[in-house]
C-alpha positions as CSV (number, residue, x, y, z in Angstrom):
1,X,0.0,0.0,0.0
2,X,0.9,3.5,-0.9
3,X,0.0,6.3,1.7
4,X,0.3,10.1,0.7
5,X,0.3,12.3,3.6
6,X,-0.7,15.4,2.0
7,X,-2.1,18.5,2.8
8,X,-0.8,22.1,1.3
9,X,-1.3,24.0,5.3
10,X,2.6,23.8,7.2
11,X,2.5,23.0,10.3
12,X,-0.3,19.8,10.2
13,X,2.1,17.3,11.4
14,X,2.4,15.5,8.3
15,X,6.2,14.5,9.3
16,X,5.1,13.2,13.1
17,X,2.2,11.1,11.5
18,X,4.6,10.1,8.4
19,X,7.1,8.6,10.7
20,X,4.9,7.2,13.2
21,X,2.3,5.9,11.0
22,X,5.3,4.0,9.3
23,X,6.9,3.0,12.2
24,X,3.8,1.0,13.4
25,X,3.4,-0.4,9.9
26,X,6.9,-1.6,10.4
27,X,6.2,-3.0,14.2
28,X,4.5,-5.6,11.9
29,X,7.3,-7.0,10.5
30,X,6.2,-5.6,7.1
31,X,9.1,-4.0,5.2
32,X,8.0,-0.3,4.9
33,X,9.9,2.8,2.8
34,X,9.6,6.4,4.1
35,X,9.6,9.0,1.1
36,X,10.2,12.3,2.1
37,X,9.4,14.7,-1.1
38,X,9.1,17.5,1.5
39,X,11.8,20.1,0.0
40,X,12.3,20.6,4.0
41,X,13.6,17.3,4.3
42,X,11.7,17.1,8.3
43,X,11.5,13.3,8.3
44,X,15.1,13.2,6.5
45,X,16.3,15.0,9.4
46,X,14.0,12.6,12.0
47,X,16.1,9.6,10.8
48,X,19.7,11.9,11.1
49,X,18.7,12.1,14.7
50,X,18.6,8.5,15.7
51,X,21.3,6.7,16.8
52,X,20.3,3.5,16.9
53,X,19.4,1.2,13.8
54,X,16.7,2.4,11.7
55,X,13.1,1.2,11.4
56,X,13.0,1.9,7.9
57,X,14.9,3.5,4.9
58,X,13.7,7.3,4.4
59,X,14.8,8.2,1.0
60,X,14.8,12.1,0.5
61,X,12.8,12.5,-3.1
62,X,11.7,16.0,-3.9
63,X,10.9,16.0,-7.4
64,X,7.9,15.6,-9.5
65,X,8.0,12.0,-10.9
66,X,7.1,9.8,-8.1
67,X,4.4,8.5,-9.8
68,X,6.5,7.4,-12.8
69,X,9.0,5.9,-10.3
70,X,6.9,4.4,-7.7
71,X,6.5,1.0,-9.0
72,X,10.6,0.2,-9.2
73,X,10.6,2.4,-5.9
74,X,8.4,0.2,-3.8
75,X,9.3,-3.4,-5.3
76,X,10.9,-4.6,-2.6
77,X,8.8,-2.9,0.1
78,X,4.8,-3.8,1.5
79,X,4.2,-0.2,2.1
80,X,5.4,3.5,1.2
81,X,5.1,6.5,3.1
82,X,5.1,9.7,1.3
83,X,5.9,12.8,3.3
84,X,4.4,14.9,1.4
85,X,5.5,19.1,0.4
86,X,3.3,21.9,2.5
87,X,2.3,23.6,-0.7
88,X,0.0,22.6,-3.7
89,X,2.8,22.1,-6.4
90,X,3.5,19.6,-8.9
91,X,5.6,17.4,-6.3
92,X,2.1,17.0,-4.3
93,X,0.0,16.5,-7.7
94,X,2.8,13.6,-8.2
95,X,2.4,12.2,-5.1
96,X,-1.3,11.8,-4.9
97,X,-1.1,10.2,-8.4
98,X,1.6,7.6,-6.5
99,X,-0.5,6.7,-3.8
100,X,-3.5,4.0,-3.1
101,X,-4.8,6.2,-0.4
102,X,-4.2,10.0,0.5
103,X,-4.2,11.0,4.3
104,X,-4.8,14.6,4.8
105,X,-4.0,15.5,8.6
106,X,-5.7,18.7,10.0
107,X,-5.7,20.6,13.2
108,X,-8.7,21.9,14.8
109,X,-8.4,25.5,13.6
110,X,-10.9,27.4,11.1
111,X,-7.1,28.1,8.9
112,X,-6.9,24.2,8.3
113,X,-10.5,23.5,7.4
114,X,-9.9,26.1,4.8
115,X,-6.7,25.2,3.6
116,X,-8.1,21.3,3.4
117,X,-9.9,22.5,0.5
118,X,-6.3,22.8,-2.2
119,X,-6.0,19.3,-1.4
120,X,-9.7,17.8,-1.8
121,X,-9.5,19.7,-5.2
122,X,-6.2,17.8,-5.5
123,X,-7.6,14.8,-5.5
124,X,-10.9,15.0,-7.6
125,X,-8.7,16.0,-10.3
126,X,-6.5,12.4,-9.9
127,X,-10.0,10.4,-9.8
128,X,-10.5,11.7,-13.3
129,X,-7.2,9.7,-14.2
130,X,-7.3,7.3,-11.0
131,X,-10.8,6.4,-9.8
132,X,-9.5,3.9,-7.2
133,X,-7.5,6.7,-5.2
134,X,-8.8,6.7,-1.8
135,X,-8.8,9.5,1.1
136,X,-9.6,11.0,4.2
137,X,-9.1,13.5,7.0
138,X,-7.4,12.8,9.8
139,X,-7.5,15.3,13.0
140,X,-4.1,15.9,14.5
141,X,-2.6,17.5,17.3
142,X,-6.3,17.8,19.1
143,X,-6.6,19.3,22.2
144,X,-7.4,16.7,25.2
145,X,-11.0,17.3,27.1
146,X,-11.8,20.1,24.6
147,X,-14.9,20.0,22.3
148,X,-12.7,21.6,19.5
149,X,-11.7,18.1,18.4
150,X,-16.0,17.0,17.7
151,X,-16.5,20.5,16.0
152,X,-13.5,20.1,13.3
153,X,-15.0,17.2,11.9
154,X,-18.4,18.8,11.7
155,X,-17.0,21.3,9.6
156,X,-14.6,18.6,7.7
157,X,-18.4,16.7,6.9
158,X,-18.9,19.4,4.2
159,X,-15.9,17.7,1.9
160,X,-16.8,14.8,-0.3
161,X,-13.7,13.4,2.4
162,X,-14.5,11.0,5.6
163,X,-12.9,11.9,8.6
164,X,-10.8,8.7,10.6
165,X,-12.2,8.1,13.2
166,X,-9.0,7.5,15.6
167,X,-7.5,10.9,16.0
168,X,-4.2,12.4,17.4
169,X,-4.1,14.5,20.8
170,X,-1.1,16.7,20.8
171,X,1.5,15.9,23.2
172,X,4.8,16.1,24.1
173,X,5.8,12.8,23.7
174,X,6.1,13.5,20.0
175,X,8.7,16.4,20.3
176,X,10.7,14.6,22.3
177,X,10.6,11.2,20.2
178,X,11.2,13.3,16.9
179,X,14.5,15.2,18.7
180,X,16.3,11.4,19.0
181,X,14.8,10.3,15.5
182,X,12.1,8.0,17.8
183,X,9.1,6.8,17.4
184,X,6.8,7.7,20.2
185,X,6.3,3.9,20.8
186,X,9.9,3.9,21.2
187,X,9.7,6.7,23.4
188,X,7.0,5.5,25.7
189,X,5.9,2.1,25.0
190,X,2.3,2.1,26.6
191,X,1.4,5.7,26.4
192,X,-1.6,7.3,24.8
193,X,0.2,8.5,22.0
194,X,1.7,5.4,21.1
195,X,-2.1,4.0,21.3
196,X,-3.4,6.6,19.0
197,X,-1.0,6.1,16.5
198,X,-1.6,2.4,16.2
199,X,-5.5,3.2,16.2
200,X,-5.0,5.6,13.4
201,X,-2.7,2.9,10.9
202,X,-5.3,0.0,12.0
203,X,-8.2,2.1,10.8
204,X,-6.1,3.7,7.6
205,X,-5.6,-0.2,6.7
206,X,-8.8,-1.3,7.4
207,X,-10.2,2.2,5.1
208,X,-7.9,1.2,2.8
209,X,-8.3,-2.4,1.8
């Protein structure tokens, strides 16, 4: 499977949900590639950090023929990630042709309901030349015991998009993973975060199959 974590707001948490969403698909034992076509190069400089071995390969691939490469890219891998770039550019119009499913993260603010709306366009467009592409919302960095969370996807509900339903509460834990190139189920092993993360790749599977 090929996930595209897309969405043309900075500052969604694409990165933290790349690298964790990978990391859990690699807890599995399946062999799992981390493409980073952010210009940035965030998750490129996730895997500098870590000392230890690496989870996965992240290849750093910021150019706009991922979709003509994908296929000798991902031969010897079960799934790809795909970082994707904070702005609606050609790299991100490659990347959503690349991908089986497209997860577009999104904070609870008014700024990223708008700004969802580049992306969904995105994507209708690539149905035209790839009507199995699949895709969906999914709320990041939510604030715990607020109501903000349950009023972001009431707004999300006017895109032709579903919304996950597992959703990511911000935290610490995922700052200080990222600074040692962790995952946060490296980082704290039965914490919350660590439980919403494997939540939100069961479900993405599950939506995806």
């Amino acid at each position: 499977m090929i996930i595209g974590i897309l969405n043309q707001k900075g500052g969604v948490g694409k990165t933290t949900l790349s690298v964790n969403i990978a990391a859990s698909l690699a807890r599995t034992g399946a062999r799992v590639l981390l493409l980073d076509i952010d210009p940035q190069g965030s998750a490129l400089d996730w895997a500098a950090a870590r000392e230890g071995a690496p989870l996965f390969p992240v290849v750093g691939l910021p150019r706009a023929t991922i979709h003509k490469e994908i296929d000798q890219l991902g031969k010897d891998y079960d799934h790809i990630v795909i970082d994707g770039p904070p702005r609606v550019t050609d790299l991100a119009r490659s990347a959503i042709m690349a991908s089986d499913v497209i997860l577009i993260p999104v904070q609870p603010s008014p700024y990223d309901i708008w700004a969802a709306e580049e992306v969904v366009k995105l994507i209708d467009e690539a149905r035209i030349y790839k009507e199995s592409l699949k895709a969906a919302f999914a709320v990041n960095r939510k604030i715990a015991n607020t109501a903000i969370g349950r009023d972001v996807r009431e707004a999300l509900a006017a895109y032709p998009v579903p919304s996950l339903v597992a959703s990511i509460t911000q935290r610490v834990v995922f700052a200080e993973a990222a600074a040692q190139g962790l995952a946060v189920h490296e980082a704290d092993p039965e914490g919350l975060a660590a439980r919403e993360i494997e939540a939100m790749t069961a479900e993405l599977l599950e939506f995806a199959a």
